[in-house]
C-alpha positions as CSV (number, residue, x, y, z in Angstrom):
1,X,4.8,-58.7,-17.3
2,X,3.2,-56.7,-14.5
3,X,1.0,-54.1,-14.9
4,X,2.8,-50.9,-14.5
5,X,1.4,-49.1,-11.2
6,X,0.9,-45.6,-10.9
7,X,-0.1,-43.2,-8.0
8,X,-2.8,-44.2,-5.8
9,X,-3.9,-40.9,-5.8
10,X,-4.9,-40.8,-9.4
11,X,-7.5,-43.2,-9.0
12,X,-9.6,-40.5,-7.0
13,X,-8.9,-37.6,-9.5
14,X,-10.7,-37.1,-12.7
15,X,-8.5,-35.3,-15.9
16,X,-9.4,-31.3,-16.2
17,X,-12.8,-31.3,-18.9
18,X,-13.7,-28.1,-20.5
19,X,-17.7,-28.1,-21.1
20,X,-18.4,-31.0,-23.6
21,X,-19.1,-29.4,-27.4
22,X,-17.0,-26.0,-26.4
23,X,-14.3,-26.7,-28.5
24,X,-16.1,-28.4,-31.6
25,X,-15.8,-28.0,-35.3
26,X,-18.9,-25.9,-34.9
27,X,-18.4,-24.1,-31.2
28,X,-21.4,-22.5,-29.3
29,X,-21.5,-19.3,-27.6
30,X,-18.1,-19.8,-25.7
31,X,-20.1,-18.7,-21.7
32,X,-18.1,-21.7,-20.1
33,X,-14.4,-20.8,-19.9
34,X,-14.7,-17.5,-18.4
35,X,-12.6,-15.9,-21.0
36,X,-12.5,-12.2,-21.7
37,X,-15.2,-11.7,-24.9
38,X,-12.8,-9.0,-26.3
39,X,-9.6,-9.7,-28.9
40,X,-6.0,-9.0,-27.8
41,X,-5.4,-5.2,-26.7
42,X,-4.0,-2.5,-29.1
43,X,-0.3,-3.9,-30.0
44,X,-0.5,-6.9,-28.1
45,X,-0.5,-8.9,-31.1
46,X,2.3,-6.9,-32.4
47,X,4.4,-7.6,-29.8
48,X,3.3,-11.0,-30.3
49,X,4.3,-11.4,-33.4
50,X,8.2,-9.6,-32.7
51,X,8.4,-12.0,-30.0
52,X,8.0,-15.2,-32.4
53,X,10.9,-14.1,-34.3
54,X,12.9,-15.6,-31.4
55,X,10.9,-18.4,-31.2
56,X,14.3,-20.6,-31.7
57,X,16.3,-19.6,-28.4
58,X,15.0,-20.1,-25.3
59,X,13.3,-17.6,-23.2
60,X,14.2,-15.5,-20.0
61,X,13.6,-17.9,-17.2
62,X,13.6,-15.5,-14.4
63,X,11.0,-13.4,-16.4
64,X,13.1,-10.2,-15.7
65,X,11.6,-7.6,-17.6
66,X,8.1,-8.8,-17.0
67,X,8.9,-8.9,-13.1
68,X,10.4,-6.0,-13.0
69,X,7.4,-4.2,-14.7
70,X,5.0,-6.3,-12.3
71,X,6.8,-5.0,-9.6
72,X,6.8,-0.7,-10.5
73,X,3.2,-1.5,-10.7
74,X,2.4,-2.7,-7.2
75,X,5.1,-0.5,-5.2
76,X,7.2,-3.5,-4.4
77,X,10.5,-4.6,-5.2
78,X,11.0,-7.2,-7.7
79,X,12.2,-10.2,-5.5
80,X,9.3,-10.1,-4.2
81,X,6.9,-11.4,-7.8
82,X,7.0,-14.5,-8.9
83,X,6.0,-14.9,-12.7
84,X,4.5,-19.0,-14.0
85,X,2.7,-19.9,-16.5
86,X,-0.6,-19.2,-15.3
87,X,-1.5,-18.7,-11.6
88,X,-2.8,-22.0,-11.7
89,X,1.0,-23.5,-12.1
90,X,1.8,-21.0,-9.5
91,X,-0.9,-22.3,-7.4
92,X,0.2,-26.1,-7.7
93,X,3.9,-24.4,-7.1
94,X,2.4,-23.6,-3.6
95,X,0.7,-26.7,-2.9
96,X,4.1,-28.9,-3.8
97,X,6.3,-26.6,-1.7
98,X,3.8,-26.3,1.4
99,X,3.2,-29.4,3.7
100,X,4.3,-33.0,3.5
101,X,2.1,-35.8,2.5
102,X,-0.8,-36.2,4.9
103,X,-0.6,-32.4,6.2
104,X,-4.0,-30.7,5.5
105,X,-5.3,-27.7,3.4
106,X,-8.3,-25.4,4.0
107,X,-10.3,-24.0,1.2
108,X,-14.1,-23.1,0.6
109,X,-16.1,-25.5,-1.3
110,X,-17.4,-25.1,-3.6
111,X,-14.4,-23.1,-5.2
112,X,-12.4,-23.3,-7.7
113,X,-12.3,-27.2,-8.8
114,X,-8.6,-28.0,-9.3
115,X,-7.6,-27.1,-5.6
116,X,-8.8,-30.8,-4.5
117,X,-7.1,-32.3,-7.8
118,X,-4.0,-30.1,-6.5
119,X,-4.2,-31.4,-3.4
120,X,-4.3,-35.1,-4.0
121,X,-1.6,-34.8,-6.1
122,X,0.8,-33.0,-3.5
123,X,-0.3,-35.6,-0.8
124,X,-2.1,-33.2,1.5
125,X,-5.0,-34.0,2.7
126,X,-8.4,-31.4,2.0
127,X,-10.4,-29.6,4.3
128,X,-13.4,-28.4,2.6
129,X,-15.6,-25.4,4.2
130,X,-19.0,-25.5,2.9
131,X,-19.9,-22.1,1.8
132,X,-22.1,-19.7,3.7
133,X,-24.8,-18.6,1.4
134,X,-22.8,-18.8,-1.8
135,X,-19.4,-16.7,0.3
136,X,-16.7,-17.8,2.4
137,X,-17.2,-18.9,5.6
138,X,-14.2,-17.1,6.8
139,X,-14.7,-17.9,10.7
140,X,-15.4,-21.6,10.0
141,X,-12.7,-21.9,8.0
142,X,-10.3,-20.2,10.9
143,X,-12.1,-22.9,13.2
144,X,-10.5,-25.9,10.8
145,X,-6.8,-24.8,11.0
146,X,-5.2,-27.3,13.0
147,X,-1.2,-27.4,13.8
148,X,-1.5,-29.9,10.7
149,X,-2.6,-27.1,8.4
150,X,0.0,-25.7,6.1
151,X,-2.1,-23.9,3.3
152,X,-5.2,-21.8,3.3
153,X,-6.9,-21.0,-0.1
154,X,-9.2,-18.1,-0.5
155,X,-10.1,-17.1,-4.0
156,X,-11.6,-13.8,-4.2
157,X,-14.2,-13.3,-6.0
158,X,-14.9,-16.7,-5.4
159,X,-14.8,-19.1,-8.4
160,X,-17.7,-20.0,-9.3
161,X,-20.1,-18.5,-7.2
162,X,-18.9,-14.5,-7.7
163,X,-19.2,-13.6,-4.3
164,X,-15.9,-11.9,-2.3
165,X,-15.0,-11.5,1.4
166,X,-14.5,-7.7,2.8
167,X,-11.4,-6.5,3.8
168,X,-11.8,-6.6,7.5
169,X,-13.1,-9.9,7.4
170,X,-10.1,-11.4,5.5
171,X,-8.0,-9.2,8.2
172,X,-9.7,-10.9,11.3
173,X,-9.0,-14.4,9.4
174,X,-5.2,-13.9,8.9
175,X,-4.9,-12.8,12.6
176,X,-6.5,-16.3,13.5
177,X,-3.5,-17.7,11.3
178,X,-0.2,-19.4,12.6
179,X,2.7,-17.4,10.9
180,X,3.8,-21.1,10.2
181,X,0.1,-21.6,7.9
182,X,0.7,-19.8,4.4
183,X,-2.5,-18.3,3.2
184,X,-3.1,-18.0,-0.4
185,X,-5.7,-15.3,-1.8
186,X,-6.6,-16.1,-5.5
187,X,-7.3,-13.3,-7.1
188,X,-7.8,-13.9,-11.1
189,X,-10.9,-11.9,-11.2
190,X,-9.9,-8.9,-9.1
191,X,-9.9,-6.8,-12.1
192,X,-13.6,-6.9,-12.2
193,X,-14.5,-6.3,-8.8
194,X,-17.0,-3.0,-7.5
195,X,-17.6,-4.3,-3.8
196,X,-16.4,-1.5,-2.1
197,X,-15.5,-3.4,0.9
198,X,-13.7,-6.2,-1.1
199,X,-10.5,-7.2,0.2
200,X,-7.3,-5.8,-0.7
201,X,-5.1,-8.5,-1.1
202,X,-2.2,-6.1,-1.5
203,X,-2.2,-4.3,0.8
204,X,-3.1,-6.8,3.5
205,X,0.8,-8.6,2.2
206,X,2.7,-5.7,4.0
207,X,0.9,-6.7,7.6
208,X,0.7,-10.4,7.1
209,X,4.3,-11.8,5.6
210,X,2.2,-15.8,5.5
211,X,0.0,-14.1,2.9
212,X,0.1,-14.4,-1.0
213,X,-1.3,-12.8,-3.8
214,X,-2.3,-14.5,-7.0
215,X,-3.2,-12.4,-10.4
216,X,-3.2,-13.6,-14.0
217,X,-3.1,-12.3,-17.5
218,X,-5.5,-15.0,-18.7
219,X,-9.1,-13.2,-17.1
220,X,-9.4,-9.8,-17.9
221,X,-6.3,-8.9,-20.3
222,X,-7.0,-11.5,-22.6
223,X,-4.4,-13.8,-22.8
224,X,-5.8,-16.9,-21.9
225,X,-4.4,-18.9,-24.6
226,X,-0.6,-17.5,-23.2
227,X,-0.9,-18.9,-19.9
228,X,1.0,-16.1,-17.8
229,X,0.1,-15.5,-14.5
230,X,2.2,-13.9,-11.1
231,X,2.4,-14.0,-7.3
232,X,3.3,-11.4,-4.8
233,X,4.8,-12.1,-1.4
234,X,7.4,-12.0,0.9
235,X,11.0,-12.4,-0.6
236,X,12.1,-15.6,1.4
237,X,8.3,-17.0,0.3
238,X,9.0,-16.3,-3.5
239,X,12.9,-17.4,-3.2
240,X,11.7,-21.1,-2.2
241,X,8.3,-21.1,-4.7
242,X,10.8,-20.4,-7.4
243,X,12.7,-23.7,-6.4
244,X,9.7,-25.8,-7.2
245,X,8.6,-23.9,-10.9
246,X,9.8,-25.5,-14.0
247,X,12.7,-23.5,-16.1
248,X,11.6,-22.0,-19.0
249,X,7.9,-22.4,-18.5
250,X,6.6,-19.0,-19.7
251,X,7.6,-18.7,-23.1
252,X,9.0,-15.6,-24.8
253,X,5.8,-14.7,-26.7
254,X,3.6,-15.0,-23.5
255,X,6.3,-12.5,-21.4
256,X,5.8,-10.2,-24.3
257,X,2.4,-10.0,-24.6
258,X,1.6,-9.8,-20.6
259,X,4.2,-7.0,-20.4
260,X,2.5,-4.8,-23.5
261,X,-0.4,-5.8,-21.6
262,X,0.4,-4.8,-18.5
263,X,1.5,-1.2,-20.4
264,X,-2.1,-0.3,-21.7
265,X,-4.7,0.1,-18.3
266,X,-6.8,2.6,-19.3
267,X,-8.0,0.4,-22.4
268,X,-8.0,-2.4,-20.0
269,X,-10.2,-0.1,-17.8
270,X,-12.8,0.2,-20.6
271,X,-13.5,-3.5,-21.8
272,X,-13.6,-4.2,-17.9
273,X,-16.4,-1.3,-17.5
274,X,-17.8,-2.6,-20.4
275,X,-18.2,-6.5,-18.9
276,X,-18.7,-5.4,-15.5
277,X,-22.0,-3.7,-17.2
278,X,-23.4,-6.2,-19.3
279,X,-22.7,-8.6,-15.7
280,X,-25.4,-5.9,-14.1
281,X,-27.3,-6.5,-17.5
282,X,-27.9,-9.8,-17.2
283,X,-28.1,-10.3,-13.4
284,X,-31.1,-7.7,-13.0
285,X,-32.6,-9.7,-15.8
286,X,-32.3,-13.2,-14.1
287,X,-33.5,-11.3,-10.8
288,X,-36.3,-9.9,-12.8
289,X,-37.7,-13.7,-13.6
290,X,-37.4,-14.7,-10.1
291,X,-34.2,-16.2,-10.4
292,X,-32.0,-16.4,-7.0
293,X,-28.1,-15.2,-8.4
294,X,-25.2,-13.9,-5.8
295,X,-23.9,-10.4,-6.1
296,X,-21.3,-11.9,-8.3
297,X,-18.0,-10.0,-8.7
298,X,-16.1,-11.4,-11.4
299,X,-17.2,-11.8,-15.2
300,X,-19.7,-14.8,-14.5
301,X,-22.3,-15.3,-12.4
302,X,-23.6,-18.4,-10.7
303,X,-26.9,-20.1,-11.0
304,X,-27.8,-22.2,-7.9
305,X,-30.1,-24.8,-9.5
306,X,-29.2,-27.8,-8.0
307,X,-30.7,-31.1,-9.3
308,X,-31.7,-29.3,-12.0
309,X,-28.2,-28.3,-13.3
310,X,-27.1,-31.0,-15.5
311,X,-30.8,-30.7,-17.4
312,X,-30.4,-26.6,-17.7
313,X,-26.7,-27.2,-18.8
314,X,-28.0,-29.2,-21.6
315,X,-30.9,-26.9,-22.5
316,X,-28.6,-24.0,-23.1
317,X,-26.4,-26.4,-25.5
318,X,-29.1,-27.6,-27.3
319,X,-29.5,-23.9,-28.1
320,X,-25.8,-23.7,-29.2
321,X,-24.9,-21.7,-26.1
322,X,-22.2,-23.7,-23.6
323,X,-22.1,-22.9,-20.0
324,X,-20.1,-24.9,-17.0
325,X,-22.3,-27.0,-15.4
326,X,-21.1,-28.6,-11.8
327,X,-23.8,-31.3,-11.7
328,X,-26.1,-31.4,-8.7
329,X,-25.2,-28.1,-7.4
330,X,-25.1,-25.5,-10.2
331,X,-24.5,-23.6,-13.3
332,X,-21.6,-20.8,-14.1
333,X,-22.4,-18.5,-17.0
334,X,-19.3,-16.2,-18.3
335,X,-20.5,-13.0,-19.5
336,X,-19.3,-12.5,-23.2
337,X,-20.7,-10.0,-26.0
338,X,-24.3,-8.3,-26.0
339,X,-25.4,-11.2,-28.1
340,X,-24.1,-14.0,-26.7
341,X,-26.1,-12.9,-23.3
342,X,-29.3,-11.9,-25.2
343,X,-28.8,-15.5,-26.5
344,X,-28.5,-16.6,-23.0
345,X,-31.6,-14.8,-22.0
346,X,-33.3,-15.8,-24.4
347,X,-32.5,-19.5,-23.3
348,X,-33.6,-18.9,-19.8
349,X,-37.0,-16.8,-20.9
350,X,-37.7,-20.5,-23.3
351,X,-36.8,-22.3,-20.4
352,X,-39.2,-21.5,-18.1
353,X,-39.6,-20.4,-14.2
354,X,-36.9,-20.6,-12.4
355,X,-36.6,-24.0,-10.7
356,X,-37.6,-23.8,-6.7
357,X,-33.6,-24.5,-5.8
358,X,-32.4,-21.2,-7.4
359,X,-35.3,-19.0,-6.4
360,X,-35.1,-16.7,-3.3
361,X,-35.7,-17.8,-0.1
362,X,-38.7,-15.6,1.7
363,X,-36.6,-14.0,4.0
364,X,-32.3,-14.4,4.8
365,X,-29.3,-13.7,3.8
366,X,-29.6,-15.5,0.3
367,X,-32.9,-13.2,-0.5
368,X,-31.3,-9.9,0.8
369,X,-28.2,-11.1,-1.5
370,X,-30.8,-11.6,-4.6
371,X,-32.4,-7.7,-4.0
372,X,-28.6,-6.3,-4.1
């Protein structure tokens, strides 16, 4: 019998692995996922639980209620969101309906990992922009669109190195843009962003019709295990993305929760303050030891220790404490409870001087970035 043959494709992509020993019978401090440190908000588990009670029909696969809420809070009408199960979903949604195989897509690396997965699997072919002292490298990656080029991916703040691009700067990119090239700004950590200058995805879709907006419900509100996420864009945009997303993929429990969710900001606001503090914490007292970390702008921050990642990564397990190490490049630590981070701390004061590769330079942009 021949050996069944799959996709050539898969031979050059590796499965999704959460950090090794994060999910155990005896889990570490959980600083590798990026998760929100706080339980469910006020009556989200409440609506949870009514929601279950239906658990035997199917749900709403247009996600009405939950896109029409989506939509009074952005000013928009409600053609115009597009509700998945997750933004990443939504995200391989855009990289199936943009392109045929052996047309290209342009995204910073390093970002966030699964865009080259999502790519290989869609058939494009990747154009990776090196970053620009831990930030994208918006005019390089302009330079790179070709009339091959069918999808741009910014994700802002940048996952996993923090950093975001300012509002002009993303404007000057999209006017370097074919109208035919969408561009795709990946926002799951937006909540958590003080850069005054950041960009504002949102408000940039009115003037550029080729851009989308990506948000979750995962990140800051909580519901990670849910998987809910949305995009904004034009109508006609959302009308074909809608063609490629699986019926019935958000459950009914998960358009509950993200639209009780969605009804409590000011609570949001707090546990956001609250993690956007201890972020501050922590980074002034890596900077402190001599350690070279971006102005980071989501809830992690990223440690640029090169070679010496993979060793560091095991240090802070061996000390029950699991972080997301990208091997030979560097180390993303979620910020979770006071403890968990004194824990952390206390990690880096046992392990030592920082290692040469993630102290600042004398001089540049990388040790003006560090005294920020």
């Amino acid at each position: 019998m021949p050996a069944i043959r799959f996709r050539s494709a898969l031979d050059r992509i590796s499965s999704y692995r959460p950090t090794e020993g994060a999910n155990g019978a005896a889990p570490p401090r959980p600083l590798s996922a990026n998760e929100t440190p706080h339980t469910p908000l006020p009556g989200v588990v409440e609506a949870i639980a009514a929601a279950a009670a239906s658990a035997h029909r199917y749900p709403d696969a247009w996600c009405r209620e939950l896109s029409r809420s989506i939509a009074r809070a952005h000013g928009i009408d409600t053609d115009r969101v597009l509700v998945g199960a997750g933004s990443v979903s939504l995200l391989q949604a855009l990289f199936q309906a943009f392109g045929e195989p052996g047309d290209e897509v342009v995204y910073a690396w390093r970002s966030f990992e699964l865009y080259e997965e999502l790519a290989e699997l869609a058939g494009l072919r990747s154009i990776r922009v090196p970053l620009d002292d831990a930030v994208h490298d918006l005019p390089a990656m302009a330079d790179r669109v070709t009339d091959r080029t069918r999808l741009v991916v910014v994700c802002n703040p940048n996952n996993p190195t923090g950093t975001v691009v300012g509002h002009d700067a993303l404007r000057a990119f999209l006017s370097r843009v074919p109208e035919t090239c969408l561009v795709a700004l990946d926002e799951a950590y937006i909540e958590y962003t003080r850069a005054p200058d950041a960009a504002r995805g949102r408000e940039l879709c009115e003037e550029y019709p080729n851009l989308v907006v990506l948000r979750t419900f995962s990140k800051a509100y909580g519901l990670a295990g849910l998987r809910v996420g949305y995009l904004l864009g034009a109508a006609d945009v959302v009308a074909q993305l809608d063609k490629t997303c699986l019926p019935y993929a958000v459950n009914t429990v998960a358009q509950r929760a993200a639209q009780a969710a969605l009804g409590l900001q000011a609570e949001l606001a707090h546990r956001v303050e609250a993690t956007v503090a201890e972020r501050t914490r922590v980074r002034d007292a890596l900077l402190a030891r001599g350690w070279c970390v971006p102005d980071a702008q989501g809830n992690f921050l990223w440690l640029g220790l090169g070679a010496a990642s993979a060793e560091f990564g095991r240090w802070c397990m061996s000390r029950q404490i699991a972080v997301r190490t990208f091997a030979g490049e560097g180390v993303r630590v979620t910020i979770g409870l006071d403890q968990d981070n004194d824990a952390f701390l206390k990690a880096v004061a046992d392990w030592g001087d920082a290692p040469e590769s993630a102290a600042p330079e004398r001089g540049g942009a990388a040790a003006e970035a560090a005294k920020r």
